[in-house]
VOGU-3710 file (C-alpha; in Angstrom, 3 decimals, decimal comma):
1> xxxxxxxxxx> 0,000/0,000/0,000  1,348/3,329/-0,983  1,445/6,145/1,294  -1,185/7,861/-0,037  -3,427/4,964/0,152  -2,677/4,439/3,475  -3,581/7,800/4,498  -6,470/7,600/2,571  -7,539/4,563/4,747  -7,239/6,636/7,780
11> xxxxxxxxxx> -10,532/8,701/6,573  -12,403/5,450/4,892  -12,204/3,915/7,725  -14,295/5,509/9,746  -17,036/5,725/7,612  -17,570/1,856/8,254  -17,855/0,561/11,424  -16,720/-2,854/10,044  -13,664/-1,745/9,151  -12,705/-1,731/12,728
21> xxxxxxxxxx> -12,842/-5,483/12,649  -11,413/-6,625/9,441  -8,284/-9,337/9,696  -5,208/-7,247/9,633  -1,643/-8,256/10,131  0,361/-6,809/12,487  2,224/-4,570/10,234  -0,766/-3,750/8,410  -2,492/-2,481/11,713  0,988/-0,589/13,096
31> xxxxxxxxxx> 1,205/1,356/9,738  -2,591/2,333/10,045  -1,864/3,523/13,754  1,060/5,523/12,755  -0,925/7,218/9,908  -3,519/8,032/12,394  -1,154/9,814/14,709  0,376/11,529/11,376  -2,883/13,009/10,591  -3,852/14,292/13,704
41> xxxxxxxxxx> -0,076/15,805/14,516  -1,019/17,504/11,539  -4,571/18,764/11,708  -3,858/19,616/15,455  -0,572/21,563/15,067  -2,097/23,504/11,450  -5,405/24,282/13,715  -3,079/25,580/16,520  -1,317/27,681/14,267  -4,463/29,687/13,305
51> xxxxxxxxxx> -5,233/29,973/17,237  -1,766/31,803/18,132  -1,728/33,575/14,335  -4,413/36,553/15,864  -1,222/37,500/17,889  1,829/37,181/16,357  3,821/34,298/14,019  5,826/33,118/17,167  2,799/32,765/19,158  1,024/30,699/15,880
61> xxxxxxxxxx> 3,952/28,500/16,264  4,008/27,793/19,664  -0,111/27,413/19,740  0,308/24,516/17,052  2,703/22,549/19,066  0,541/23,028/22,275  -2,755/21,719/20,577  -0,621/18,800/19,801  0,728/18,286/23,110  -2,740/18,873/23,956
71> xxxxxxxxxx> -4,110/15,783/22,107  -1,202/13,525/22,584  -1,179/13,685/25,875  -4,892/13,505/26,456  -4,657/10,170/24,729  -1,764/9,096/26,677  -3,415/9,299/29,815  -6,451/8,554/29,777  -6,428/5,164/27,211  -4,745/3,073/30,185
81> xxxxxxxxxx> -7,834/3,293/32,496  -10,351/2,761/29,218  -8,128/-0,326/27,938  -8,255/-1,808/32,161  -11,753/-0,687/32,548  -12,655/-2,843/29,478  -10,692/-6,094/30,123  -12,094/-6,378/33,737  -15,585/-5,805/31,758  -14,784/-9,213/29,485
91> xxxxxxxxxx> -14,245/-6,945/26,603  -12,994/-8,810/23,899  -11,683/-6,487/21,376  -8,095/-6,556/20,660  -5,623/-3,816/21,945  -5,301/-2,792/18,426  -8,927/-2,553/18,094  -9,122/-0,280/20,931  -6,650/2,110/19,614  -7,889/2,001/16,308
101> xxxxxxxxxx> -11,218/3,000/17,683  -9,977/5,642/20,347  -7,488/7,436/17,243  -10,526/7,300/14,792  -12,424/9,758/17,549  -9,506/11,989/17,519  -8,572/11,719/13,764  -12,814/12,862/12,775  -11,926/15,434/15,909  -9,230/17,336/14,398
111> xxxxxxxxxx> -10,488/17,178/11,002  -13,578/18,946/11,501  -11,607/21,975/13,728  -9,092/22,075/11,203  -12,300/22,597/8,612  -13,326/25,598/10,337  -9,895/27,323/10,211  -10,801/29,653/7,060  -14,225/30,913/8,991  -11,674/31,713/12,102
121> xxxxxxxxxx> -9,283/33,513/9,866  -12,382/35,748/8,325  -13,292/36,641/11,532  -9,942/37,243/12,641  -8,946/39,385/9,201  -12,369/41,248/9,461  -11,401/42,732/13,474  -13,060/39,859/15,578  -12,918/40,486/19,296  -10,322/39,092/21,709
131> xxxxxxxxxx> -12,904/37,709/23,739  -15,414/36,463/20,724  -12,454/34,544/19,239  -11,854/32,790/22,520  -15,392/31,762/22,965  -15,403/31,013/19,461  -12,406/28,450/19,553  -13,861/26,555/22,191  -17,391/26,284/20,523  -15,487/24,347/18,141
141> xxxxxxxxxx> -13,765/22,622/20,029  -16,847/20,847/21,353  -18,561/20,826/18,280  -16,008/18,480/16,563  -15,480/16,674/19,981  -18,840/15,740/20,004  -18,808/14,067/16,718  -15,658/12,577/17,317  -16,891/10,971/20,716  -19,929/10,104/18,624
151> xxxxxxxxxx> -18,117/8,024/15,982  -16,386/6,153/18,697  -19,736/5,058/20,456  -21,015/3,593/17,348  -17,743/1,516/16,554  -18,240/0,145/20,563  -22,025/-0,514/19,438  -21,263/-2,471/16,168  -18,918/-4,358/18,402  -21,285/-5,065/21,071
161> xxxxxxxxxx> -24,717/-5,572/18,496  -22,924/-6,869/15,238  -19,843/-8,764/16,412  -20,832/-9,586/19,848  -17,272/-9,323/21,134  -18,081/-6,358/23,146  -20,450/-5,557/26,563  -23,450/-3,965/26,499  -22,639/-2,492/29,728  -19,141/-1,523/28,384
171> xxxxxxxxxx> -20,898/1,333/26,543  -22,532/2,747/29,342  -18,740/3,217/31,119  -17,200/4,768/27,936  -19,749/7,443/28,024  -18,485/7,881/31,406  -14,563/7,724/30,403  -15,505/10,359/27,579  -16,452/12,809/30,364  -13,559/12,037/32,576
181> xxxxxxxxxx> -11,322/12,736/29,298  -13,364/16,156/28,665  -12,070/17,453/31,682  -8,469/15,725/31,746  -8,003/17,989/28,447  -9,799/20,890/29,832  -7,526/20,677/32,767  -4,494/20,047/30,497  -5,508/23,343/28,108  -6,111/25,356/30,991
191> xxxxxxxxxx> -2,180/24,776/32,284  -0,882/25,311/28,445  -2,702/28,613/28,143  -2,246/31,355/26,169  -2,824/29,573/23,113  -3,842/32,916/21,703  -2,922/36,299/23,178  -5,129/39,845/22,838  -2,592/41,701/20,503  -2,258/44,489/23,105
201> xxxxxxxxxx> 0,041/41,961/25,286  3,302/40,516/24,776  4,089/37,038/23,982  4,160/34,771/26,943  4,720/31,171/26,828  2,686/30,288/29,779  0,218/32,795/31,538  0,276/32,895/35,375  -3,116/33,775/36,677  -5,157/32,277/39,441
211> xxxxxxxxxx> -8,476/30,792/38,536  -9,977/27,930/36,173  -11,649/27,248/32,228  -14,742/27,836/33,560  -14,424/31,183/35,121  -12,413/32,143/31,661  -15,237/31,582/30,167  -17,731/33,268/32,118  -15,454/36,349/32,229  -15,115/36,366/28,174
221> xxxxxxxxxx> -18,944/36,176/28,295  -18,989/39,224/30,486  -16,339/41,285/28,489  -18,262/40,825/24,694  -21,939/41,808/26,792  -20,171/44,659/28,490  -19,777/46,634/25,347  -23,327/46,639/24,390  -24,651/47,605/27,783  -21,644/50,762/27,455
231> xxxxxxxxxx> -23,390/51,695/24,283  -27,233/51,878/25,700  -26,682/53,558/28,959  -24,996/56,530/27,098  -27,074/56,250/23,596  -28,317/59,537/23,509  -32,351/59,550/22,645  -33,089/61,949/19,791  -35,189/64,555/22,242  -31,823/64,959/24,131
241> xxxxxxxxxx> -29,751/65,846/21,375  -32,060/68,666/20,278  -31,658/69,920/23,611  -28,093/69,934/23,067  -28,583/71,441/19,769  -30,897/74,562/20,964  -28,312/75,200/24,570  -25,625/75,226/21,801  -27,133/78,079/19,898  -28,122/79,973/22,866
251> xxxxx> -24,832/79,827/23,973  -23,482/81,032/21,040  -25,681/84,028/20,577  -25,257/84,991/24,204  -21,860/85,500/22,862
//
């Protein structure tokens, strides 16, 4: 198989759950692997580079290699306690399975974030706010998270429904391990931050700030609503600015 074909594989094969379960060697499933990590180094680090690119091109740079970190190590430490979990459930499915399944997830992941890179780079080219940006990334962030988590939930199901090598009860944990890896990689973003900095700072590698993701959040919220509440207390109504108008006359002919 070429090199092309074997990336190619990467995307066909998760748009059949089968393929999850067809007789591979060993070689045959290592290269597949390896292509999967290729893909999302690649996807991850090229999304991270549009992150940091709002700020500067050493902060693009340094953004791309965090959102890989980011990813690797989500993966790293959170597949031991899903491949333990699953054994003392009698899963069946090979280890290779598992991390053919668990990469798929993060391959369909960082595809779809890396497909919403140009509407990030309008909005960043056309003045989008510090704040609006931020809220922005992680909107899709979970948007592509879901689907990923999504895709790996139906290759579980084929396994348990179609193959019967799986548990039915097995599926009910890894919607539970799926949460617990949401917030290991919350937890891991939130101690890589700044992947993007407001242009009005400096670059900084790591930020040092008290607090957590969700009061980030809550506080970019706050500082895109403040704005707009700025703008109606001190809108002046039209009967106002006619008064303005006639006091300005007056005063002139007084003088």
């Amino acid at each position: 198989m070429t090199k092309a074909g074997g990336l190619l594989e990467v995307f066909r094969i998760f748009q059949n759950a089968e393929s999850y379960f067809e007789d591979r060697d060993k070689e045959q499933s290592g290269r597949l692997i390896l292509n999967q990590l290729l893909v999302i180094c690649v996807f991850t680090f090229l999304y991270g580079v549009v992150m940091g690119s709002y700020h500067s091109f050493l902060q693009s740079v340094v953004a791309g290699l965090k959102v890989t970190f980011l990813f690797y190590s989500a993966i790293l430490i959170c597949f031991p306690s899903f491949y333990v979990i699953q054994q003392v459930l009698g899963s069946r499915l090979t280890l290779r399975q598992m991390v053919l399944i668990i990469l798929s997830g993060f391959v369909l992941t960082s595809a779809i974030a890396v497909s919403f890179a140009p509407i990030v780079i309008l909005f960043q080219l056309t003045g989008g706010n510090y704040h609006f940006l931020q809220l922005l990334h992680v909107t899709i962030y979970v948007f592509s998270g879901i689907f990923g988590m999504k895709l790996m939930i139906d290759a579980l199901k084929f396994a348990c429904e179609k193959k019967d090598i799986y548990p039915r009860t097995g599926v009910n944990v890894f919607r539970i391990w799926m949460i617990i890896l949401a917030f290991v990689g919350i937890q891991i973003a939130w101690n890589l931050r700044p992947f993007m900095c407001n242009k009005t700072e400096e670059f900084k590698l790591f930020r040092k700030y008290e607090g957590n993701f969700y009061t980030a959040i809550v506080y970019s919220v706050q500082q895109l609503v403040k704005p707009a509440e700025r703008e109606s207390r001190f809108e002046v109504r039209p009967e106002t600015q006619e008064q303005v108008t006639d006091t300005a006359l007056l005063n002139l002919i007084k003088k």
